[in-house]
TORZAKOL-12647 format. One record per atom (N, C-alpha, C): residue number from 1; residue in three letters; atom name; x, y, z. Coordinates in steps of 0.05 Angstrom, whole numbers, plus 32768, in hexadecimal, padded with zeros to 4 digits. Example, Ala and Ser with C-alpha at 12.3 -4.5 7.8 and 13.67 -1.06 7.14 Angstrom:
2
<atom 1, 'ALA', 'N', <8108, 7F8E, 809C>> <atom 1, 'ALA', 'CA', <80F6, 7FA6, 809C>> <atom 1, 'ALA', 'C', <8108, 7FBE, 809C>> <atom 2, 'SER', 'N', <8101, 7FD3, 808E>> <atom 2, 'SER', 'CA', <8111, 7FEB, 808F>> <atom 2, 'SER', 'C', <8102, 8001, 809D>> 
END
This chain:
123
<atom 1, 'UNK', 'N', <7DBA, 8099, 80B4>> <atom 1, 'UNK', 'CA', <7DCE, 80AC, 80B6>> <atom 1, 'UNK', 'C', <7DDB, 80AD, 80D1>> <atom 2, 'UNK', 'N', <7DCD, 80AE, 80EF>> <atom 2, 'UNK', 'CA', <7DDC, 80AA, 8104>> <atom 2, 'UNK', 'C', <7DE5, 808C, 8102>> <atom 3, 'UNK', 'N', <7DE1, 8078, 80F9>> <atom 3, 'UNK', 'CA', <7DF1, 805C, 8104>> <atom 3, 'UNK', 'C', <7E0D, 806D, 80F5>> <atom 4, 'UNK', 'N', <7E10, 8078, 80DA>> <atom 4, 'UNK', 'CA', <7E21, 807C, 80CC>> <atom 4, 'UNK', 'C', <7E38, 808D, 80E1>> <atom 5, 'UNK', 'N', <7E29, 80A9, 80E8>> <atom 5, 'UNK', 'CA', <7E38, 80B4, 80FE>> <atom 5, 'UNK', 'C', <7E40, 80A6, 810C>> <atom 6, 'UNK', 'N', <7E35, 8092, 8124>> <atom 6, 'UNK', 'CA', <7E3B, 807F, 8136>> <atom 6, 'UNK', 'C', <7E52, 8073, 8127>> <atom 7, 'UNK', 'N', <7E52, 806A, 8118>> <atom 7, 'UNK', 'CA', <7E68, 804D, 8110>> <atom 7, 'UNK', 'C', <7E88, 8063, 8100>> <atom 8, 'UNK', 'N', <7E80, 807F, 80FA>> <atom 8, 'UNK', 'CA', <7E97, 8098, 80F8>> <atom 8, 'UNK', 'C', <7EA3, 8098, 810F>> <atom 9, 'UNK', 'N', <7E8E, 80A9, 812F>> <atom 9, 'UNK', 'CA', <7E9B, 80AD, 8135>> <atom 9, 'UNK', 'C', <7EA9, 808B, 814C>> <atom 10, 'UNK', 'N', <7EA2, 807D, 814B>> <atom 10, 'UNK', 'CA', <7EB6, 8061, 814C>> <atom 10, 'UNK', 'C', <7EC8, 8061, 813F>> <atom 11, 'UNK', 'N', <7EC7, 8062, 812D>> <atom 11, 'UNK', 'CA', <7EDE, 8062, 811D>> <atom 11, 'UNK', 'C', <7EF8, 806E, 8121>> <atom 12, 'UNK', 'N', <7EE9, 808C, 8126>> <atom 12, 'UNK', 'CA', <7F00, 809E, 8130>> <atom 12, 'UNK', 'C', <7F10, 809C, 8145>> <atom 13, 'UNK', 'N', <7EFE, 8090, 815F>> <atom 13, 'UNK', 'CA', <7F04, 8087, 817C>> <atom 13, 'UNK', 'C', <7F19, 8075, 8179>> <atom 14, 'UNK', 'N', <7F1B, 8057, 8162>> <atom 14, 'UNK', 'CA', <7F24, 8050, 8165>> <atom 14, 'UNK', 'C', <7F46, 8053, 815B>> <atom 15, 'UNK', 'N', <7F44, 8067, 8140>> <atom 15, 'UNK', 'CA', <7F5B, 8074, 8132>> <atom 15, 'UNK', 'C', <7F6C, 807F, 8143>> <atom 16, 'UNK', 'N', <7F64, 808E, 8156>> <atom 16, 'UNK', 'CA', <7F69, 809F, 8168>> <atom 16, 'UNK', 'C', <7F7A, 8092, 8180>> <atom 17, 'UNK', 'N', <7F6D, 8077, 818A>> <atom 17, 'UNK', 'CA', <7F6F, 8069, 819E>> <atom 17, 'UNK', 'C', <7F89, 8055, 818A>> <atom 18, 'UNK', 'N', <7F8C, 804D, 8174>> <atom 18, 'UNK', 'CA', <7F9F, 803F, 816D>> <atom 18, 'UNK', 'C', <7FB4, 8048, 8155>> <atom 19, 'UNK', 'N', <7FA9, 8059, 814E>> <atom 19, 'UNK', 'CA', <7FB4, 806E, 8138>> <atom 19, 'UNK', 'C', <7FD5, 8070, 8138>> <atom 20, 'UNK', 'N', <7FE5, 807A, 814C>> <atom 20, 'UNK', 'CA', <8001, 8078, 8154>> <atom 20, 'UNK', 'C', <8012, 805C, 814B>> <atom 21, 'UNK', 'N', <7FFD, 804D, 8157>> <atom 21, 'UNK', 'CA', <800C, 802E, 815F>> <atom 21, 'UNK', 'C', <8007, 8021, 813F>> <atom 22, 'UNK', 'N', <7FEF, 8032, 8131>> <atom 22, 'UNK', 'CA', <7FEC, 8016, 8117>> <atom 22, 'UNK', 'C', <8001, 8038, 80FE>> <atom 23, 'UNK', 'N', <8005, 804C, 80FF>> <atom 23, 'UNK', 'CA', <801C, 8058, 80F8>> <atom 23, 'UNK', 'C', <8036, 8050, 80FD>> <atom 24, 'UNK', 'N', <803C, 8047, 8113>> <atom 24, 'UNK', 'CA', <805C, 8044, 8115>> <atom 24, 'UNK', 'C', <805F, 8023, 810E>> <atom 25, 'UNK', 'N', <8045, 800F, 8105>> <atom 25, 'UNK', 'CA', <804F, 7FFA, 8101>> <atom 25, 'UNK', 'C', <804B, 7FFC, 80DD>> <atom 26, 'UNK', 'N', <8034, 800F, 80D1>> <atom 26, 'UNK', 'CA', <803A, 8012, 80B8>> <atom 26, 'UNK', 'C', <8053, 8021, 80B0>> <atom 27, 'UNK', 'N', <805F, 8030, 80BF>> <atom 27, 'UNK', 'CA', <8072, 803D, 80B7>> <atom 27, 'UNK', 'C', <808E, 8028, 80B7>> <atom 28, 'UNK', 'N', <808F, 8013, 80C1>> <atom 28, 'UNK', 'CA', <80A2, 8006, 80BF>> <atom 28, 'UNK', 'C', <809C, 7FED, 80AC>> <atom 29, 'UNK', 'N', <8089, 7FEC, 809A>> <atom 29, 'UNK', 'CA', <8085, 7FD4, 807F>> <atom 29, 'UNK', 'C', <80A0, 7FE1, 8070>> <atom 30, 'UNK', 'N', <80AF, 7FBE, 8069>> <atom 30, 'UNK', 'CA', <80BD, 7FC2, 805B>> <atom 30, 'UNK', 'C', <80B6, 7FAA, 8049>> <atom 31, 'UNK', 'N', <80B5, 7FA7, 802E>> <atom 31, 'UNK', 'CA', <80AF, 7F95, 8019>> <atom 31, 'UNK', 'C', <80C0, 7F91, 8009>> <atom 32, 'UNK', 'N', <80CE, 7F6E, 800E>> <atom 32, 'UNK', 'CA', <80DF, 7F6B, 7FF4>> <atom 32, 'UNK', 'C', <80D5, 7F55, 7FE9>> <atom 33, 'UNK', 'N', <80CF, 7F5F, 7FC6>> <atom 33, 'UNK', 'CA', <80CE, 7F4C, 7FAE>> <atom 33, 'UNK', 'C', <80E5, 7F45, 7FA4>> <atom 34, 'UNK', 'N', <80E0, 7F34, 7F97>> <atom 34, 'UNK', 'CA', <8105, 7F24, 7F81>> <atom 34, 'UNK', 'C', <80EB, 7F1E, 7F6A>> <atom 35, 'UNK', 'N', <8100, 7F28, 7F56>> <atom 35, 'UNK', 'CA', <80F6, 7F24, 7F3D>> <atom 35, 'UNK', 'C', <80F0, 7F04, 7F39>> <atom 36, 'UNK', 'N', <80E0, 7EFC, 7F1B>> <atom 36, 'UNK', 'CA', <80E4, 7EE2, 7F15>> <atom 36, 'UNK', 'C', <80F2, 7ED8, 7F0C>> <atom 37, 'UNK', 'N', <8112, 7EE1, 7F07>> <atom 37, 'UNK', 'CA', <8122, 7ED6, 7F06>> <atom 37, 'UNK', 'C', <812F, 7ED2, 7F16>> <atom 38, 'UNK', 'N', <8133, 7EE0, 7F2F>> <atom 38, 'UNK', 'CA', <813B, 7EDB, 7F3F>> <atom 38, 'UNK', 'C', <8154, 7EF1, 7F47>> <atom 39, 'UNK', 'N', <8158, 7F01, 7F36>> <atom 39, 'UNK', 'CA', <816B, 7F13, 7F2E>> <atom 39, 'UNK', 'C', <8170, 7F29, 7F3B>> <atom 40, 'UNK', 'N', <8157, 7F32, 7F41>> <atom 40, 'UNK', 'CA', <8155, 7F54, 7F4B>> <atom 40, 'UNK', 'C', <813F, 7F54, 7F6E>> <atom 41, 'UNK', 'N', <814E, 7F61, 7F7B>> <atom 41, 'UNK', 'CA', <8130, 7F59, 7F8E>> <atom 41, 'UNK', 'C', <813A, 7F76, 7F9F>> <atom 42, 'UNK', 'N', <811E, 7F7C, 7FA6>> <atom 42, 'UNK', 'CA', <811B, 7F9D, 7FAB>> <atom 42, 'UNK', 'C', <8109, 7F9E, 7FC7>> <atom 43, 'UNK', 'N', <8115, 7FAD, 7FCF>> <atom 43, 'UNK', 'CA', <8104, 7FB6, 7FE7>> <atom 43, 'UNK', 'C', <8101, 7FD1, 7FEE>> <atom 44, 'UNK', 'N', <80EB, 7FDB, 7FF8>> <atom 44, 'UNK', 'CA', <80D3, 7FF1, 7FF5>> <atom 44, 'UNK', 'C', <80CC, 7FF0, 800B>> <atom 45, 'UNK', 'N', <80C8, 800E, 8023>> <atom 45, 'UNK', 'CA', <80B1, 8019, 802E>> <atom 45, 'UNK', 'C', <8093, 8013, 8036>> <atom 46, 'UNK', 'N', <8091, 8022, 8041>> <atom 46, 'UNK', 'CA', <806B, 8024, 8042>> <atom 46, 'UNK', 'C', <8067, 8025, 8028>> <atom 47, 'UNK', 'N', <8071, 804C, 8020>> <atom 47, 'UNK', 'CA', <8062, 8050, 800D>> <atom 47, 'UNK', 'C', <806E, 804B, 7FF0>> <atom 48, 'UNK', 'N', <8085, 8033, 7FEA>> <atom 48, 'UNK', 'CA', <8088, 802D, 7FD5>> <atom 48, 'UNK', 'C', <80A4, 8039, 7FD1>> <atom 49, 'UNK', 'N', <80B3, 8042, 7FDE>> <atom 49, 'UNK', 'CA', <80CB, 804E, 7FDA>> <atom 49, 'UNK', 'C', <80DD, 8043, 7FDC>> <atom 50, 'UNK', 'N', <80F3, 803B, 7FC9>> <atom 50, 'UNK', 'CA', <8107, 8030, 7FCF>> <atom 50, 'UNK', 'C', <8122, 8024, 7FE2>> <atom 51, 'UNK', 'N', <811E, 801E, 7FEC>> <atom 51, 'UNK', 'CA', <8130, 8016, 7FFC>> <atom 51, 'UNK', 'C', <814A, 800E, 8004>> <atom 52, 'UNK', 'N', <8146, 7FF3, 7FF2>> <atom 52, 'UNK', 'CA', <815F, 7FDD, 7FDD>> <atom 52, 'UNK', 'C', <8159, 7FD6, 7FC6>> <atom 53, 'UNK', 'N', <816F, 7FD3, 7FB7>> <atom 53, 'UNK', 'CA', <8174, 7FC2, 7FA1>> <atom 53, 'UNK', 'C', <8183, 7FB5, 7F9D>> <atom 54, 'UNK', 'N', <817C, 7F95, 7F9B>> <atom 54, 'UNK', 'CA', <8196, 7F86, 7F99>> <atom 54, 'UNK', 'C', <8194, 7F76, 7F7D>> <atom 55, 'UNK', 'N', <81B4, 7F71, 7F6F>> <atom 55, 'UNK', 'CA', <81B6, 7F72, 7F57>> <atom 55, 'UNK', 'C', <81CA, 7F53, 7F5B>> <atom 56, 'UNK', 'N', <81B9, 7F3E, 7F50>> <atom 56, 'UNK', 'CA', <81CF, 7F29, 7F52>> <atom 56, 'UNK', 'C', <81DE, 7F2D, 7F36>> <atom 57, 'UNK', 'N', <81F6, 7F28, 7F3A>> <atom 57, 'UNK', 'CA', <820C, 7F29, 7F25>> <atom 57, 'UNK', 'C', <8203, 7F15, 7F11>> <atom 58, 'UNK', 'N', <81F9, 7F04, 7F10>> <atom 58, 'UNK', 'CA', <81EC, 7EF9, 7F00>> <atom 58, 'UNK', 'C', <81E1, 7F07, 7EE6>> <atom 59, 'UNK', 'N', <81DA, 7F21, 7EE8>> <atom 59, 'UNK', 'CA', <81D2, 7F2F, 7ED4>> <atom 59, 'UNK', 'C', <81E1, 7F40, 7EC5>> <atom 60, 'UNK', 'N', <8201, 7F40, 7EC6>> <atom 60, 'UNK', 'CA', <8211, 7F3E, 7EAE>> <atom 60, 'UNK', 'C', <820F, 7F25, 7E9A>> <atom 61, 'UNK', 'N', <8201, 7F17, 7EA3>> <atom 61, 'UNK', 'CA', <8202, 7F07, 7E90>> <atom 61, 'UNK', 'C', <81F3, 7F05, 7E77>> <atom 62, 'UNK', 'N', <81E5, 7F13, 7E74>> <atom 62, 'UNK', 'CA', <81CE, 7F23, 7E62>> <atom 62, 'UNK', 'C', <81D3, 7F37, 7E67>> <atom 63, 'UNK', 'N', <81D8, 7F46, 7E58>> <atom 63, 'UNK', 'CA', <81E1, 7F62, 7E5B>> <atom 63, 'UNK', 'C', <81CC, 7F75, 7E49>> <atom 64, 'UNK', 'N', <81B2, 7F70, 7E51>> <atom 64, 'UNK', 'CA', <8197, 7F83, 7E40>> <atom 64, 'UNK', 'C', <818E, 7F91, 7E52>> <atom 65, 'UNK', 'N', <819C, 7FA5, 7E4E>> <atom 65, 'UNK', 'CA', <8190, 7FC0, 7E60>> <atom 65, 'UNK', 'C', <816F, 7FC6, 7E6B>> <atom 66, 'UNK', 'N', <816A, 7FC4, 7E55>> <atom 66, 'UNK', 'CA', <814A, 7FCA, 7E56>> <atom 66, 'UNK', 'C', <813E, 7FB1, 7E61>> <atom 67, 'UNK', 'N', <8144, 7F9C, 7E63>> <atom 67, 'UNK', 'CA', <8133, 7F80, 7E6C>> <atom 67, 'UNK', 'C', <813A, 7F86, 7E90>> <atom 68, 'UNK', 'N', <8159, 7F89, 7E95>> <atom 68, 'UNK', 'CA', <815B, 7F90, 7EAF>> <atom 68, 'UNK', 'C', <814E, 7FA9, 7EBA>> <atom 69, 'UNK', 'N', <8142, 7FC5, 7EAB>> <atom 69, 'UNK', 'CA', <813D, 7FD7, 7EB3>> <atom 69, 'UNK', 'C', <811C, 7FCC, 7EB1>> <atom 70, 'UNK', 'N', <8112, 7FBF, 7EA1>> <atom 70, 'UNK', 'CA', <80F6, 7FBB, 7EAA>> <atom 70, 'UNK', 'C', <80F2, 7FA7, 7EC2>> <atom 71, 'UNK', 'N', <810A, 7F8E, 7ECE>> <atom 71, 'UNK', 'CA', <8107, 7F84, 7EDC>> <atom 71, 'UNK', 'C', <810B, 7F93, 7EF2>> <atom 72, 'UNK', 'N', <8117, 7FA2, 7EF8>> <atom 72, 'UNK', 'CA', <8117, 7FB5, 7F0D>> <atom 72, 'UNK', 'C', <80FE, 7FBD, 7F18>> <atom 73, 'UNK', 'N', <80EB, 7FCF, 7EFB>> <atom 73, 'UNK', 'CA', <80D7, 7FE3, 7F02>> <atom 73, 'UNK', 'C', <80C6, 7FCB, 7F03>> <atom 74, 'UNK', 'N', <80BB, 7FB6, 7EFF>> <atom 74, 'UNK', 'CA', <80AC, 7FA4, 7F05>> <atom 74, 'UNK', 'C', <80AB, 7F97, 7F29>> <atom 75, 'UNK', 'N', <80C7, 7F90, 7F29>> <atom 75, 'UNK', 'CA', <80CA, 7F88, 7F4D>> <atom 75, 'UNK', 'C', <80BF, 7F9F, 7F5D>> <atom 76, 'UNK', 'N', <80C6, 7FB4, 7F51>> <atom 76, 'UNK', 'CA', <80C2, 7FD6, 7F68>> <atom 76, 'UNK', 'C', <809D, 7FD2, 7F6C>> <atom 77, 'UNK', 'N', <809E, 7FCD, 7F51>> <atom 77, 'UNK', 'CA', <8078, 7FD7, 7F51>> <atom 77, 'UNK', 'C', <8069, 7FC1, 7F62>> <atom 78, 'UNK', 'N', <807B, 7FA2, 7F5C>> <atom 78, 'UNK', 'CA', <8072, 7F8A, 7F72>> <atom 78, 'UNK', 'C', <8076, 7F93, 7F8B>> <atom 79, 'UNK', 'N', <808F, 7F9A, 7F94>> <atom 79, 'UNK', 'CA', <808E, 7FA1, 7FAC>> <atom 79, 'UNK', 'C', <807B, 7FB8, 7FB5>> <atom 80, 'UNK', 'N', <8075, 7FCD, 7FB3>> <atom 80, 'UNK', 'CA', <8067, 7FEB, 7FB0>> <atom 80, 'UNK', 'C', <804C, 7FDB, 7FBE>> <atom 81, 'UNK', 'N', <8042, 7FD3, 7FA6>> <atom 81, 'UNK', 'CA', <8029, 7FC5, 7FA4>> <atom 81, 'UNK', 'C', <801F, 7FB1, 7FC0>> <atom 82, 'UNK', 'N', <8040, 7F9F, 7FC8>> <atom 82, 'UNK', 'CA', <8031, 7F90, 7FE2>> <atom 82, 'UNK', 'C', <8034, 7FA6, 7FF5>> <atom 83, 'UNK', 'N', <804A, 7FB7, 7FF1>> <atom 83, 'UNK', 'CA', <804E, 7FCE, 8010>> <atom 83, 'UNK', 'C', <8036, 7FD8, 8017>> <atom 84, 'UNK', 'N', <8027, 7FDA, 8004>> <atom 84, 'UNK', 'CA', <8008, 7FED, 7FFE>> <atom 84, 'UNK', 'C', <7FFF, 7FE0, 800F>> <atom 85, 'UNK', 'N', <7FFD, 7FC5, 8003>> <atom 85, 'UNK', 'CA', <7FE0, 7FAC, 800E>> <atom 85, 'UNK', 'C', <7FEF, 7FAE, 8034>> <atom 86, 'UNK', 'N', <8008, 7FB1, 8036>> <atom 86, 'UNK', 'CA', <8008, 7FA5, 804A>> <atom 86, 'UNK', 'C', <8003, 7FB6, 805E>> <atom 87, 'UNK', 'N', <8005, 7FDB, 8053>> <atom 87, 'UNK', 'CA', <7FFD, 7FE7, 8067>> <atom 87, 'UNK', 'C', <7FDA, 7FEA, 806A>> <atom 88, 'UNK', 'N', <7FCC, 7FEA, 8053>> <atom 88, 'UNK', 'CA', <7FAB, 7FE3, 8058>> <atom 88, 'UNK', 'C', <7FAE, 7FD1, 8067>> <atom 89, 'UNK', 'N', <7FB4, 7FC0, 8068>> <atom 89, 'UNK', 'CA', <7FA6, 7FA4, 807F>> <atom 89, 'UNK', 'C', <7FB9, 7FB5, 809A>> <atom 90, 'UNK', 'N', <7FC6, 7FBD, 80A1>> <atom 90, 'UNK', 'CA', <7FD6, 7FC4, 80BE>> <atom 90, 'UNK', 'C', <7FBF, 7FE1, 80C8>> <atom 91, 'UNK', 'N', <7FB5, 7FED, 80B6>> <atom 91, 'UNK', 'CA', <7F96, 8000, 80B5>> <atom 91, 'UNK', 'C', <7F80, 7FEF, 80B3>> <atom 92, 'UNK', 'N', <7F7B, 7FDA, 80A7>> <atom 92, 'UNK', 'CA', <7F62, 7FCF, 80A6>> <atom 92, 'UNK', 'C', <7F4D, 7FD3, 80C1>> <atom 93, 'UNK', 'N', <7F54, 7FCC, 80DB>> <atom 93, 'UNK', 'CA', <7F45, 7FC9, 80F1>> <atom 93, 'UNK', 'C', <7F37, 7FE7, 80F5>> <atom 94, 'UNK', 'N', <7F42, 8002, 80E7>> <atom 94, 'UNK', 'CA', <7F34, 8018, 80F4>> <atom 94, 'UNK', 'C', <7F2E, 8028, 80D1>> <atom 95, 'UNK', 'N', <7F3B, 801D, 80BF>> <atom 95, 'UNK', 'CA', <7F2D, 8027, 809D>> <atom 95, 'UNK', 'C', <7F2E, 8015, 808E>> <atom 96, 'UNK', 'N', <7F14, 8013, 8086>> <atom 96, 'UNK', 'CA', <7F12, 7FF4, 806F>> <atom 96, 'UNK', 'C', <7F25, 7FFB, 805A>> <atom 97, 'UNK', 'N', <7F2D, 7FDE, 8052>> <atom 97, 'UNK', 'CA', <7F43, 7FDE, 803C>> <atom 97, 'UNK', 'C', <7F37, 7FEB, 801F>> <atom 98, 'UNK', 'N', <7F21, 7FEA, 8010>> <atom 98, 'UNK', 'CA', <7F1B, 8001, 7FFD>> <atom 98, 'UNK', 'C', <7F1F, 801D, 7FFE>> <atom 99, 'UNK', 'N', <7F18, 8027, 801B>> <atom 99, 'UNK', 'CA', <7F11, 8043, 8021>> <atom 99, 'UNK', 'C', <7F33, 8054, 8022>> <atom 100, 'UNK', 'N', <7F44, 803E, 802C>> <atom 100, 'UNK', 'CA', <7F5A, 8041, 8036>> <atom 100, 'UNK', 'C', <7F6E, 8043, 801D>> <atom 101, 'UNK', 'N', <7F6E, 8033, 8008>> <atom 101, 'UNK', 'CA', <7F76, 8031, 7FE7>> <atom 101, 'UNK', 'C', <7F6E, 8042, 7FDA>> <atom 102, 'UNK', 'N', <7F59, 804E, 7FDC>> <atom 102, 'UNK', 'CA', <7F4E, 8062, 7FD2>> <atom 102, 'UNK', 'C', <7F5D, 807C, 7FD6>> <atom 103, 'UNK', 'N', <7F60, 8080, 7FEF>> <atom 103, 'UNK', 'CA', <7F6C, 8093, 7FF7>> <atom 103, 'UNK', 'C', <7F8E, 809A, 7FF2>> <atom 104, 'UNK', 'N', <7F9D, 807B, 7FED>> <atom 104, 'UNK', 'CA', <7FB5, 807A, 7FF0>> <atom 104, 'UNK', 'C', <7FBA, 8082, 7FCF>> <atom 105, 'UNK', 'N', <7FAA, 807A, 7FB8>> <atom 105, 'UNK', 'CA', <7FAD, 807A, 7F9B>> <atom 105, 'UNK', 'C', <7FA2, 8095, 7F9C>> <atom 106, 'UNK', 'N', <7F95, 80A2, 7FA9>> <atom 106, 'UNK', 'CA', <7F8A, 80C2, 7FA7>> <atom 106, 'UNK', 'C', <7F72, 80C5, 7F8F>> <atom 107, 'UNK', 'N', <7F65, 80AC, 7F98>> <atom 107, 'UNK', 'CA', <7F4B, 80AF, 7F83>> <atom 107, 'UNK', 'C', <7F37, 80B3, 7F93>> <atom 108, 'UNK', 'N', <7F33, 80D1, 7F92>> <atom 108, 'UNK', 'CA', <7F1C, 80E6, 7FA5>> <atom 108, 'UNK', 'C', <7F02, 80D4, 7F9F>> <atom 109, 'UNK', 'N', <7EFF, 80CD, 7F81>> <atom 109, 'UNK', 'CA', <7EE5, 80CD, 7F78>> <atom 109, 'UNK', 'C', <7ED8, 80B1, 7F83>> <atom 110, 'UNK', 'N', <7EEC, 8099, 7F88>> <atom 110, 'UNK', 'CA', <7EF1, 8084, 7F9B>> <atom 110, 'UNK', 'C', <7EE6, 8089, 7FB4>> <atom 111, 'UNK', 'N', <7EF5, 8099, 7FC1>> <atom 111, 'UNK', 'CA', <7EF3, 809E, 7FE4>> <atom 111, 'UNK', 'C', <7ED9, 80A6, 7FE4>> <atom 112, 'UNK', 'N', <7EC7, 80BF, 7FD5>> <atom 112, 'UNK', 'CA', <7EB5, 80C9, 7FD7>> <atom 112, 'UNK', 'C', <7E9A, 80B9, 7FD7>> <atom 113, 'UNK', 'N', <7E9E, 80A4, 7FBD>> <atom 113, 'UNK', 'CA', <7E8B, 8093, 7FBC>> <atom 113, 'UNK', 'C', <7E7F, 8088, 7FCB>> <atom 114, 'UNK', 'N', <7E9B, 807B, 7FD9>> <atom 114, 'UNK', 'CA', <7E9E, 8069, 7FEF>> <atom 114, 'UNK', 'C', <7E8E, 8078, 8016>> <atom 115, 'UNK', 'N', <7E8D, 8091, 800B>> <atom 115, 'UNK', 'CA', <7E86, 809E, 8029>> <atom 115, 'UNK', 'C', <7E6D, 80A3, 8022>> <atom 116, 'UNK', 'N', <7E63, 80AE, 800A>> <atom 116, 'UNK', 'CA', <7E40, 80B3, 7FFF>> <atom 116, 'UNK', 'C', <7E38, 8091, 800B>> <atom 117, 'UNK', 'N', <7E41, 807E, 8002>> <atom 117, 'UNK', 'CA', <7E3D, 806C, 8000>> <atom 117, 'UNK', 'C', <7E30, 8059, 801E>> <atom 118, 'UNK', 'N', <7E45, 8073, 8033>> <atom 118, 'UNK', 'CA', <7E45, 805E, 8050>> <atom 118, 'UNK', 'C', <7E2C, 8069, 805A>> <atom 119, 'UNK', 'N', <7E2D, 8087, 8050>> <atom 119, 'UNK', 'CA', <7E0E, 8099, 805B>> <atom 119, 'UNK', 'C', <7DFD, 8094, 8053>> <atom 120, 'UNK', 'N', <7DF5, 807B, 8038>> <atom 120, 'UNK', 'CA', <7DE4, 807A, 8030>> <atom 120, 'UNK', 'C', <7DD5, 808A, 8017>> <atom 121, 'UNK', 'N', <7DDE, 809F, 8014>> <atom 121, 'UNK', 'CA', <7DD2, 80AD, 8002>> <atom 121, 'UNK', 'C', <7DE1, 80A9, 7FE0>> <atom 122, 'UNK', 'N', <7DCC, 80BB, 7FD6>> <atom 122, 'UNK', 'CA', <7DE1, 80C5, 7FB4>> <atom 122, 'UNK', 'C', <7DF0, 80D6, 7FAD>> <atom 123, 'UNK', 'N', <7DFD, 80C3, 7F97>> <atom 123, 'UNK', 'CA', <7E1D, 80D5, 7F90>> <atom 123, 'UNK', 'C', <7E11, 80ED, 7F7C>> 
END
């Protein structure tokens, strides 16, 4: 239980000590996907938020609403998805990438595990 403390409060020292600098470089991920056609390509935020959308004219050419509206929500969720990955790894050095996903999808029961887990004890 103290190595546990010990390697917390490290942890914290180091959050603390780089916390600002790995914030203002997650806060500037920007992620762009292009569909597999090549058609639609979207760019997103840290946290998955839109940014751009670009629409090659190409896609009057098929004119199926719903095929372009799923190609859309497909690129968003590609993009979303690496913005995620890319801000865990820019946190990696001071919160492991599970503990950190956990937290970002807001699955308590995740994070919790994950901390019974570092102390050693049962859930």
């Amino acid at each position: 239980m103290r190595a546990y403390a010990d390697e917390l409060r490290e942890t914290f020292t180091r959050l603390q000590e780089q916390g600002l600098e790995l914030h203002a470089k997650a806060k500037a991920v920007q992620v762009t996907e292009t569909s597999s056609d090549g058609l639609v390509s979207v760019t997103v935020g840290p946290r998955g938020d839109l940014i751009r959308l670009d629409l090659d004219p190409r896609i009057y050419r098929r004119p199926d609403a719903r095929a372009l509206a799923d190609t859309i929500a497909a690129t968003a969720r590609k993009a979303a998805e690496a913005a995620q990955q890319r801000v865990m790894e820019i946190f990696e050095p001071v919160i492991p990438a599970e503990q950190f996903k956990a937290h970002l999808e807001g699955d308590v029961e995740a994070a919790m595990a994950q901390l019974v887990d570092g102390i050693g004890g049962d859930r």
